[in-house]
KEKE-3310 file (N, C-alpha, C; in steps of 0.2 Angstrom, whole numbers, plus 5000, padded with zeros to 4 digits):
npx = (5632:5618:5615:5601:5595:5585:5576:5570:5561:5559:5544:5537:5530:5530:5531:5532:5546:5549:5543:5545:5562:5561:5558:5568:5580:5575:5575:5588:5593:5592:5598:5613:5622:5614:5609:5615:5607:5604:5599:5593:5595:5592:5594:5607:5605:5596:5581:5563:5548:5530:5523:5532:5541:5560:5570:5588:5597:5609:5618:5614:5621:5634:5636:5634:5618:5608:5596:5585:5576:5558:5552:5535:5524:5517:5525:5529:5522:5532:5544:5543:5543:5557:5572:5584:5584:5575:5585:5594:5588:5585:5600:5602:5595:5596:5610:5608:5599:5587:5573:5562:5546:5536:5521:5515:5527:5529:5526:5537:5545:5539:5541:5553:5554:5553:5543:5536:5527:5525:5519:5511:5507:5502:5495:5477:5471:5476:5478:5471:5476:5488:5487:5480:5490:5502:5503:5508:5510:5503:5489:5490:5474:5472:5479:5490:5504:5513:5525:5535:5545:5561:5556:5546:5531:5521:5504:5498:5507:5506:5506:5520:5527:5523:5525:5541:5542:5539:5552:5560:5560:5561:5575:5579:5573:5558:5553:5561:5556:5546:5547:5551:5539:5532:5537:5536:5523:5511:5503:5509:5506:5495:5476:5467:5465:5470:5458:5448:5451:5450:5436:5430:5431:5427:5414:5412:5405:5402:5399:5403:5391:5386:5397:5401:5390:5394:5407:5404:5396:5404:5411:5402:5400:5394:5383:5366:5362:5353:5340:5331:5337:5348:5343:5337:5346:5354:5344:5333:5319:5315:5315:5317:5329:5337:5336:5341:5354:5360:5361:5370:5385:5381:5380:5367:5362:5362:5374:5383:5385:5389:5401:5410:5410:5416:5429:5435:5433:5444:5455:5456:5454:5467:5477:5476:5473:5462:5448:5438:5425:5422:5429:5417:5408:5410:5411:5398:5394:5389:5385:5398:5397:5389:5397:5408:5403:5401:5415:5417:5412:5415:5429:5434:5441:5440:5437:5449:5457:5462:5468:5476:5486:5490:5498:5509)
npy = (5397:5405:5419:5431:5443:5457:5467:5485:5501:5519:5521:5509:5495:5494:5480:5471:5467:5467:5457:5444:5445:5445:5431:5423:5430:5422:5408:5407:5411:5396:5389:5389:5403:5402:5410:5427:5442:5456:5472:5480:5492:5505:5518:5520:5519:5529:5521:5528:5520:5515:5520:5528:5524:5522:5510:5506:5503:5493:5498:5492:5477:5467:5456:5437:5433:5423:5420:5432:5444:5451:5466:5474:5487:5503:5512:5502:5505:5516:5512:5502:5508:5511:5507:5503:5498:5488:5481:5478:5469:5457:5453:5449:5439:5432:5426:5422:5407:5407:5416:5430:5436:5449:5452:5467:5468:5457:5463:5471:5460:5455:5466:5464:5454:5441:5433:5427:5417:5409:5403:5415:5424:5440:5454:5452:5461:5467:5459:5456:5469:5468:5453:5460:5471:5464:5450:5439:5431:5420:5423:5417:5419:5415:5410:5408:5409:5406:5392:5392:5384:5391:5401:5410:5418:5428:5431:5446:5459:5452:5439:5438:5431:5418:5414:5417:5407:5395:5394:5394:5381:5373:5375:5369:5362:5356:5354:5365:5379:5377:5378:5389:5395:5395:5403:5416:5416:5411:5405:5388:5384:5393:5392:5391:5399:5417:5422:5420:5433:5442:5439:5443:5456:5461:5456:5462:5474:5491:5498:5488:5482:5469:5460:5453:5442:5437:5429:5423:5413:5408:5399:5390:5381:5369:5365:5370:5383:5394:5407:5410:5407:5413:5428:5427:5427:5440:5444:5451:5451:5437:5443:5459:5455:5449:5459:5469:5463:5461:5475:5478:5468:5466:5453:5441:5432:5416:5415:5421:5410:5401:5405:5408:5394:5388:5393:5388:5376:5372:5377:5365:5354:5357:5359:5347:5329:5325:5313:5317:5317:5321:5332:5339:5337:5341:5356:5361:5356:5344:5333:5326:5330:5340:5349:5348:5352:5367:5368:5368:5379:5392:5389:5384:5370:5353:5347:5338:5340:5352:5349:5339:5348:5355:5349:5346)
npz = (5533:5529:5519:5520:5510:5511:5501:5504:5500:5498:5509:5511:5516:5535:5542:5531:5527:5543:5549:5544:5546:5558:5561:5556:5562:5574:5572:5570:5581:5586:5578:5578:5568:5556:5547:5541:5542:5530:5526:5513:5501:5486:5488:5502:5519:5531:5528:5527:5533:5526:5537:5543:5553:5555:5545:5543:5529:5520:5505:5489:5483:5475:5480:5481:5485:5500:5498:5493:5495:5491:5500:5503:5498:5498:5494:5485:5472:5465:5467:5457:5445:5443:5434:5438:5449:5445:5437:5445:5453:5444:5442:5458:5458:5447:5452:5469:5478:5478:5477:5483:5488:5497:5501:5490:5484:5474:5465:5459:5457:5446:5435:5435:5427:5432:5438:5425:5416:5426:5444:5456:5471:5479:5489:5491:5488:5480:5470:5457:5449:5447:5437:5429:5426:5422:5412:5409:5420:5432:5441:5459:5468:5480:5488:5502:5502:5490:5479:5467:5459:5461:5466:5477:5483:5494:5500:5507:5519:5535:5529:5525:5537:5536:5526:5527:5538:5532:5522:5531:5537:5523:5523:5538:5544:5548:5561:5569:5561:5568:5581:5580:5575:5588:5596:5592:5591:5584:5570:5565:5552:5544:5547:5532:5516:5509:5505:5516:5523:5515:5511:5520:5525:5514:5514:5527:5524:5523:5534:5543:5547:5551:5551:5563:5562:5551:5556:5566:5558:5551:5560:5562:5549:5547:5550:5547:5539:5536:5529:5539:5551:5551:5552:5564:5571:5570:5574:5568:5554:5542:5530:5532:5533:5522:5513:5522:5523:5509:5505:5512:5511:5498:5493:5493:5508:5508:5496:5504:5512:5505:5500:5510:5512:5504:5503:5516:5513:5503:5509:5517:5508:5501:5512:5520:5525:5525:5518:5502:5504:5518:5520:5514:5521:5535:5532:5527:5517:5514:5504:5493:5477:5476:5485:5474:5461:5465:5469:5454:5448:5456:5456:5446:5445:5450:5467:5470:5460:5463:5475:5473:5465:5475:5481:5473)
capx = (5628:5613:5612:5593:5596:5581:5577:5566:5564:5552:5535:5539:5527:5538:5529:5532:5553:5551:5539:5552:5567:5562:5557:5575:5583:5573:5578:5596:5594:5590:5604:5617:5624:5610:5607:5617:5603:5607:5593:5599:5588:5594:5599:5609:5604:5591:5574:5556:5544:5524:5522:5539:5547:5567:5577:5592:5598:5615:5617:5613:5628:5633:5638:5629:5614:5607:5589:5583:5566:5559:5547:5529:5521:5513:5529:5532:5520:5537:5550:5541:5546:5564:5576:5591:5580:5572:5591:5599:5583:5585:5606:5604:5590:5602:5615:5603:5598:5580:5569:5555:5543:5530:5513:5516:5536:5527:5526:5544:5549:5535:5542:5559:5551:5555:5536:5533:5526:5524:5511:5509:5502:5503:5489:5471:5466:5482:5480:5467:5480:5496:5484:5481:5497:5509:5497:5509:5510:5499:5490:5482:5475:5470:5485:5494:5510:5515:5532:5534:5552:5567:5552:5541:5529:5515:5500:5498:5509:5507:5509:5528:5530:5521:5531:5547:5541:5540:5558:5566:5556:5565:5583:5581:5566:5549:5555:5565:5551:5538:5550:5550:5530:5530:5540:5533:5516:5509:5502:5514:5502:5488:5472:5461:5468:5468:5451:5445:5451:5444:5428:5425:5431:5422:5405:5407:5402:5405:5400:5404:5387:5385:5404:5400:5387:5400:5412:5399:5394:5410:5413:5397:5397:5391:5375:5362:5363:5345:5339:5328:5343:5351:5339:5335:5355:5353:5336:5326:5315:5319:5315:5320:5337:5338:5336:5347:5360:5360:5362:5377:5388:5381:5378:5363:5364:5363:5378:5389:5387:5392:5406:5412:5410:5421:5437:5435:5433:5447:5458:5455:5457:5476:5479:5475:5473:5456:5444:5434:5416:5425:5427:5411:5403:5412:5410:5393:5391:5385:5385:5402:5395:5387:5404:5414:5399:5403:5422:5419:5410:5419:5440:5435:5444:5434:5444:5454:5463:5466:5473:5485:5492:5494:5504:5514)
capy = (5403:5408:5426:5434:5450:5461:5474:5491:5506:5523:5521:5502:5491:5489:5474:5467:5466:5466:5451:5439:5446:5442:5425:5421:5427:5418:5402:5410:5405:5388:5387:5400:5404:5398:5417:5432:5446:5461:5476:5485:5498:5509:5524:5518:5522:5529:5522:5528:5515:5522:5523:5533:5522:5519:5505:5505:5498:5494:5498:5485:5471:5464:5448:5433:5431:5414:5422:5437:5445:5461:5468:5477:5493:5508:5514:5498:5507:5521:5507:5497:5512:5512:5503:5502:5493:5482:5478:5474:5464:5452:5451:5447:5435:5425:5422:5419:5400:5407:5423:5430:5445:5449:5456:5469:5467:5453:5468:5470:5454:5454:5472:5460:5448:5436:5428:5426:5411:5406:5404:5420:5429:5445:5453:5451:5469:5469:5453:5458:5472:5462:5448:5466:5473:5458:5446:5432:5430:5414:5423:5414:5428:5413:5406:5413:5408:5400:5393:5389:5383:5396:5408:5412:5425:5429:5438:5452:5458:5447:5432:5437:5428:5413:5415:5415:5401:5389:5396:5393:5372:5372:5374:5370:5355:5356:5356:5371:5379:5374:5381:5398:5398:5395:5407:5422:5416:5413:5398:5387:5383:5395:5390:5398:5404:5423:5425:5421:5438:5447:5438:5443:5461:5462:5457:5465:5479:5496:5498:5482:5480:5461:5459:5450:5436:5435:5426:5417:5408:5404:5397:5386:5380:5362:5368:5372:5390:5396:5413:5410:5404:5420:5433:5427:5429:5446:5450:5453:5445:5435:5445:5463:5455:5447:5465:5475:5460:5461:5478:5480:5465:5465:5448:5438:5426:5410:5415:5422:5407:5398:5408:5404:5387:5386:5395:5383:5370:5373:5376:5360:5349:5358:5356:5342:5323:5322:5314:5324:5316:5321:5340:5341:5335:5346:5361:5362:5354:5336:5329:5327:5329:5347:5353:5347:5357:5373:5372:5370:5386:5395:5390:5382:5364:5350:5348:5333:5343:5359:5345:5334:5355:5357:5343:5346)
capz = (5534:5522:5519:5518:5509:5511:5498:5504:5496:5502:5510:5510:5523:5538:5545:5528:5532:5550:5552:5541:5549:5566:5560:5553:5570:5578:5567:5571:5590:5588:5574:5575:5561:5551:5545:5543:5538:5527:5524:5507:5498:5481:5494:5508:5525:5536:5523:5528:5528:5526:5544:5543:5554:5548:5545:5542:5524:5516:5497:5485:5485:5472:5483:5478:5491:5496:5498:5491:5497:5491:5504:5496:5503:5496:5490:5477:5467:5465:5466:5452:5440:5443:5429:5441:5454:5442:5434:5451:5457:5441:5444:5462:5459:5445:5457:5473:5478:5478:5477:5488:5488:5502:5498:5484:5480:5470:5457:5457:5455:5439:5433:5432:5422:5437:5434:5420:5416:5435:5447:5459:5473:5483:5494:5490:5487:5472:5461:5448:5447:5446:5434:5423:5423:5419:5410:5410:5425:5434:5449:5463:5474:5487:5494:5508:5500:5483:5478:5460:5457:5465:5466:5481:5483:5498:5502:5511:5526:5541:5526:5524:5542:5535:5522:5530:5540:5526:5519:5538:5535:5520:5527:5543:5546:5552:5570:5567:5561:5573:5586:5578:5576:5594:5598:5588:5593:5579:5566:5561:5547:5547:5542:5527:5513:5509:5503:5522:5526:5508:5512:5529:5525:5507:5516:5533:5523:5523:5542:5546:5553:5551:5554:5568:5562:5549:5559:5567:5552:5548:5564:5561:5542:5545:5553:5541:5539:5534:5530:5545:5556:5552:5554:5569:5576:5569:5576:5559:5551:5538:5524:5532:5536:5519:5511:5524:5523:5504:5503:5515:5507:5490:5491:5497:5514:5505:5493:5509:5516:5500:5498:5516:5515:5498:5505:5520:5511:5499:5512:5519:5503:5498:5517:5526:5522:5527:5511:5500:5509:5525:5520:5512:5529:5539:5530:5528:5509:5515:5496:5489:5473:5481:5483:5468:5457:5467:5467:5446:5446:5460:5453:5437:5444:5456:5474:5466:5455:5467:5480:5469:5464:5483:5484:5470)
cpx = (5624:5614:5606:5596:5590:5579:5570:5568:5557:5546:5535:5536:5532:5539:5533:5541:5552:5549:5545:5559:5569:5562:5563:5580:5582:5577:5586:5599:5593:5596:5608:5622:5622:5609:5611:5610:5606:5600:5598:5592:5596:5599:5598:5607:5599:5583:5566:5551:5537:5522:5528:5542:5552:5569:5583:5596:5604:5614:5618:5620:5626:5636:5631:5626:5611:5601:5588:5574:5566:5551:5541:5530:5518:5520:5532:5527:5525:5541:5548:5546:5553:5568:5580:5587:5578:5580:5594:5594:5585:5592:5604:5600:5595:5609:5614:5601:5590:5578:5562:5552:5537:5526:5515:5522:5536:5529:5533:5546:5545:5539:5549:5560:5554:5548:5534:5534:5527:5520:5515:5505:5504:5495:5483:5469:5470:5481:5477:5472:5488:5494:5484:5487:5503:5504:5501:5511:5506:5496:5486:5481:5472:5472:5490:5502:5511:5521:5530:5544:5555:5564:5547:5537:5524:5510:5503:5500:5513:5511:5515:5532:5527:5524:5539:5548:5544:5548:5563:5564:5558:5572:5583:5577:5560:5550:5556:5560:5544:5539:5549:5543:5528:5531:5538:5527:5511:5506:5508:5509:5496:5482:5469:5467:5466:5462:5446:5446:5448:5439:5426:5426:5429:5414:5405:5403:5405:5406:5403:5398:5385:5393:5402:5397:5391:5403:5407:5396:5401:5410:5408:5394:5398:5387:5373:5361:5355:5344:5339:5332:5345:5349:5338:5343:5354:5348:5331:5323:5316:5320:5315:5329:5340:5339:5342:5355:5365:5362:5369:5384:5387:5382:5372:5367:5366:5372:5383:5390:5390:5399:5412:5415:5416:5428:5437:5438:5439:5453:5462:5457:5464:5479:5479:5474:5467:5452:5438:5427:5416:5424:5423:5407:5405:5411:5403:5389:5385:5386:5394:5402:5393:5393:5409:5410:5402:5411:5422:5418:5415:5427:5440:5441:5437:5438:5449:5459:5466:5469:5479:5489:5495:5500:5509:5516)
cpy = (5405:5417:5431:5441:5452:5468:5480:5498:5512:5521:5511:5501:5488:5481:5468:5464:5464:5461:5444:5439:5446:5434:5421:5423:5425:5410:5403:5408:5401:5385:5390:5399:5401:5404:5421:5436:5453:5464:5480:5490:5502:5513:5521:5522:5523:5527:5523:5522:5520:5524:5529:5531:5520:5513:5506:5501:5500:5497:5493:5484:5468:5454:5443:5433:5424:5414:5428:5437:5453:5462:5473:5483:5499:5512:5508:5502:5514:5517:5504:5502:5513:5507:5501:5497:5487:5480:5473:5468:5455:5449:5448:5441:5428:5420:5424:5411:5400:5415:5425:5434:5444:5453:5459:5470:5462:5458:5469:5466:5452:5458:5469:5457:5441:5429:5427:5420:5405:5407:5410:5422:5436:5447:5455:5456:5469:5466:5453:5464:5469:5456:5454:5467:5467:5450:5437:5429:5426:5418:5420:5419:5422:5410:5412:5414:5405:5398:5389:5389:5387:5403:5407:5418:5423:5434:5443:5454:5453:5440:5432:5433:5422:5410:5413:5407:5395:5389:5390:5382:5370:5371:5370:5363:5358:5360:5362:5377:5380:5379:5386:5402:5399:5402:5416:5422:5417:5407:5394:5387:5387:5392:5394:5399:5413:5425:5425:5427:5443:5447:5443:5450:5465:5461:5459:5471:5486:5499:5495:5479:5472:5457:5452:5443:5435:5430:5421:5411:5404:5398:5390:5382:5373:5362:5370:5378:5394:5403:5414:5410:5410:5425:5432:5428:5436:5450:5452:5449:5444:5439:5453:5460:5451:5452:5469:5469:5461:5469:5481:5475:5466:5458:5445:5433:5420:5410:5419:5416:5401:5398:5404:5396:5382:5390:5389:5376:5368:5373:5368:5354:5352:5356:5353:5334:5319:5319:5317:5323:5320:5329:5341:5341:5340:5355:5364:5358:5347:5334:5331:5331:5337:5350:5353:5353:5366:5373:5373:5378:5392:5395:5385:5373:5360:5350:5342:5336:5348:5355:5342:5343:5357:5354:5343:5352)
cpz = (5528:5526:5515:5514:5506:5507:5499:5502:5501:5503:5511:5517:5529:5541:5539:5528:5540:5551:5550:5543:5556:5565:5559:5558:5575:5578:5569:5579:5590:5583:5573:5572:5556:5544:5546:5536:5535:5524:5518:5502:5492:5482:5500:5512:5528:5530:5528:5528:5528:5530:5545:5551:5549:5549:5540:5535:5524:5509:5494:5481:5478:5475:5481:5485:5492:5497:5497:5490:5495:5496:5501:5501:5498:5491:5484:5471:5459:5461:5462:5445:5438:5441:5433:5446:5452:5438:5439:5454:5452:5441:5451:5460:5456:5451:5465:5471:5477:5478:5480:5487:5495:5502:5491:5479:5474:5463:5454:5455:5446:5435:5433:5428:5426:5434:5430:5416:5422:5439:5454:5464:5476:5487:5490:5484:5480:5467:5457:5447:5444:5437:5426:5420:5419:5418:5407:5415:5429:5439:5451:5468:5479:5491:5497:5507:5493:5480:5471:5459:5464:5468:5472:5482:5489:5497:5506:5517:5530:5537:5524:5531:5541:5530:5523:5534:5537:5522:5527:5538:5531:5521:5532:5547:5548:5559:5573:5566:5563:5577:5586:5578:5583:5599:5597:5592:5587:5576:5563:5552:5548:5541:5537:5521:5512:5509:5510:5525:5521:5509:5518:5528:5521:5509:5523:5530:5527:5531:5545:5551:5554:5549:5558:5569:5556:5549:5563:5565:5550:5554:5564:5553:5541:5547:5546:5543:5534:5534:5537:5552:5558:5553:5563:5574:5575:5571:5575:5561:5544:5530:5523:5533:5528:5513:5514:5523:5516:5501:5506:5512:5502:5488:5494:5501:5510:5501:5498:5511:5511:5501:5505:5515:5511:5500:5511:5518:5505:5503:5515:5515:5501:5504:5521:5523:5523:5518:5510:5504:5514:5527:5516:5516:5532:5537:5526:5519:5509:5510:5494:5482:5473:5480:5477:5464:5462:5467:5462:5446:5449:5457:5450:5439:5450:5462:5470:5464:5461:5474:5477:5464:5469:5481:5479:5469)
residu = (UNK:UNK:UNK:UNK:UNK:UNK:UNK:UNK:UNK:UNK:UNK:UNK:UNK:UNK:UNK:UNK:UNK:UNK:UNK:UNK:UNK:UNK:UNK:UNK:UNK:UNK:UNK:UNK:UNK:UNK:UNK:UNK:UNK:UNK:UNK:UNK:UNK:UNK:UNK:UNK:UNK:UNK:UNK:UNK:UNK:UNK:UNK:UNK:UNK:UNK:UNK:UNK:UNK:UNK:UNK:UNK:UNK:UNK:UNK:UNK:UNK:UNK:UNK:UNK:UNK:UNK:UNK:UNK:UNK:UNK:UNK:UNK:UNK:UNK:UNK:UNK:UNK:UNK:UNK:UNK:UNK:UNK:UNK:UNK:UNK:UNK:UNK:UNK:UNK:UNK:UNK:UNK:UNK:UNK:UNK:UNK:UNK:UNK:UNK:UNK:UNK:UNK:UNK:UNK:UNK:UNK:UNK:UNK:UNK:UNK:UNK:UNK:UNK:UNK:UNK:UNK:UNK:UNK:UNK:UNK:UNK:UNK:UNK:UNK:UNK:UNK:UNK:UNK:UNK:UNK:UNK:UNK:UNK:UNK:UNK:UNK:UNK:UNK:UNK:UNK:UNK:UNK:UNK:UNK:UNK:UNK:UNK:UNK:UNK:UNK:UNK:UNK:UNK:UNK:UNK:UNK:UNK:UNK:UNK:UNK:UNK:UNK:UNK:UNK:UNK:UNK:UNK:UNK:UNK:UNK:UNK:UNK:UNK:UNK:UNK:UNK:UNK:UNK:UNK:UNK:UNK:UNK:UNK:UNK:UNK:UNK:UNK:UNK:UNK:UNK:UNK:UNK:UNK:UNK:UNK:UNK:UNK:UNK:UNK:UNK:UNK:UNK:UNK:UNK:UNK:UNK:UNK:UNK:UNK:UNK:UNK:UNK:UNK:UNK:UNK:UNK:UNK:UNK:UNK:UNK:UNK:UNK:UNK:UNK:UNK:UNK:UNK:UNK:UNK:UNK:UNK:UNK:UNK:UNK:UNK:UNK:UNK:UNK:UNK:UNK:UNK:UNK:UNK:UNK:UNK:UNK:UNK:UNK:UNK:UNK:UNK:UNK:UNK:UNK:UNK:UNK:UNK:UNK:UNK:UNK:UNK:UNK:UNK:UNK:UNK:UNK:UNK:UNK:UNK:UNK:UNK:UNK:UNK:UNK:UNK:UNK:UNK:UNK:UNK:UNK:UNK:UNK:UNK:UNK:UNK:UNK:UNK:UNK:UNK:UNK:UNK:UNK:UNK:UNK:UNK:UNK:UNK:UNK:UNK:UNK:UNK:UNK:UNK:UNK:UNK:UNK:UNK:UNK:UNK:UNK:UNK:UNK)
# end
C-alpha cells in the first residue's frame, strides 16, 4: 500500500486535492490496496478551502509517506510564510519516495528549497512569480506537468488530475491509468500545453469579444489564416478588424496566429512521434525550416532539442 499524504492549509483550492484524490481512489478500485489516502494540514480538522468548502485533515505525521503532495490556492500565498510548514514539508519530503505540488503549492515546495536547481511549473498566471521570487529554480510555465527526479509539480487546478494520472502510470501501468481517465472522464494525455489555455484567455481580451474566432483558428491552423480570411469570419473589413482585434488582444492577427500555431506545434513535437515536416504541415508552418526559426525566437531551443527533453 502507497500512502498519498495530501498537505492543505486555509483558502487552499479544493479542486486542487479533490481532483487527485479522486483519481487515486479510483486507481484504488482497480487495485485495492494500491492507496491509503491521508489529508493532513498544520491545524487538524475541519480546513476551509477559498470556496469555504471543508475537508477534513489529520495533523502532520511524522510517518514516512510514499507520496507527498501539497495542494496550491489562494491561501499558499499565507502558507508560504510559515517556518513550521516549510520545516515539516522538507522532513516529510526526505523520507517520501517522491514529492508533488499542484498549481501553486509549487511555491511551498520552492519556500522548502525542494527546487532548487530543478525544472518546474505551477499555473500559468503564477510562474514569472515563482521564476522572480526563487531565482534558482528552472520554470517552464508550459507544461501541464514536469517531473524532474523525485520532484513533480503541475499546472494549474484541473492539471493536479493530470498530474495524478501520470503518478497512478507510474506505479500502476498505462492500463491502470487509462482506466482511471476513462473513468473520471477525462484526457488520459491531454493535448496542448498550458499556454493553450493563457493564449486563448490572454487574447480573448478583456470582453472576450473575439473569444470565439479564437478557438476557431485554432481549430484550423494548417489553413492559411489571412487577415482577409479572418475579418471575414468576424464580419469586418480587413483593416477595421485588424485594428479592433489589435486593440482587444494586444496583439496583431498574424502574431495570434503565430502564437497558436507554436503551442500546438510544441505540444506535438514533446508528445507524439510524428516527424518534424509532419508537424510543421499540420500545424500550419508548411516549411520545416519556418517552424524551427519560430520555436528559436519563441523558447530560445529548435523542436529537436524541446523533443529529445521530452523524452528524457
Amino acid at each position: 500500500m502507497r500512502t498519498l499524504g495530501v498537505l492543505i492549509f486555509p483558502d487552499f483550492q479544493i479542486l486542487d486535492a479533490a481532483g487527485p484524490i479522486a483519481a487515486f481512489e479510483i486507481a484504488a478500485r482497480y487495485v485495492p490496496g494500491a492507496y491509503e489516502i491521508k489529508v493532513v494540514a498544520r491545524e487538524p480538522g475541519p480546513v476551509a478551502s477559498s470556496s469555504r468548502a471543508l475537508m477534513i485533515a489529520e495533523p502532520l505525521t511524522d510517518t514516512p509517506l510514499d507520496t507527498l503532495m501539497i495542494a496550491g490556492g489562494d491561501g499558499s500565498r499565507m502558507a508560504v510564510l510559515c517556518a513550521r510548514t516549510a520545516e515539516w514539508i522538507g522532513t516529510a519530503s526526505a523520507n517520501a519516495r517522491r514529492t508533488t505540488s499542484v498549481c501553486s503549492g509549487a511555491f511551498l515546495l520552492a519556500r522548502a528549497g525542494l527546487l532548487d536547481g530543478r525544472r518546474a511549473t505551477t499555473h500559468w498566471d503564477r510562474c514569472a512569480d515563482l521564476a522572480r521570487r526563487y531565482r534558482k529554480v528552472r520554470v517552464e510555465p508550459d507544461r501541464i506537468f514536469v517531473r524532474d527526479g523525485d520532484i513533480w509539480t503541475s499546472a494549474g487546478i484541473t492539471a493536479g488530475i493530470d498530474l495524478a494520472l501520470a503518478l497512478i502510470a507510474d506505479d500502476l501501468g498505462e492500463d491502470i491509468a487509462r482506466a482511471v481517465a476513462r473513468q473520471l472522464v477525462v484526457y488520459y494525455r491531454r493535448p496542448g500545453g498550458q499556454s493553450q489555455f493563457s493564449a486563448l484567455v490572454e487574447m480573448g481580451g478583456r470582453g472576450g469579444r473575439f473569444a470565439a474566432l479564437l478557438d476557431w483558428m485554432r481549430e484550423r491552423l494548417a489553413e492559411p489564416l489571412s487577415v482577409e480570411k479572418l475579418a471575414d469570419k468576424a464580419a469586418m473589413s480587413p483593416r477595421h478588424f485588424a485594428r479592433a482585434f489589435a486593440a482587444e488582444t494586444g496583439t496583431t492577427p498574424a502574431k495570434a496566429v503565430e502564437r497558436l500555431r507554436l503551442e500546438t506545434a510544441r505540444e506535438r513535437v514533446e508528445n507524439s512521434t510524428d516527424p518534424i515536416d509532419r508537424v510543421a504541415e499540420l500545424t500550419g508552418f508548411g516549411d520545416p525550416e519556418r517552424m524551427r526559426r519560430a520555436f528559436l525566437r519563441a523558447f530560445g531551443q529548435p523542436p529537436q532539442a524541446l523533443r529529445r527533453a521530452a523524452r528524457a
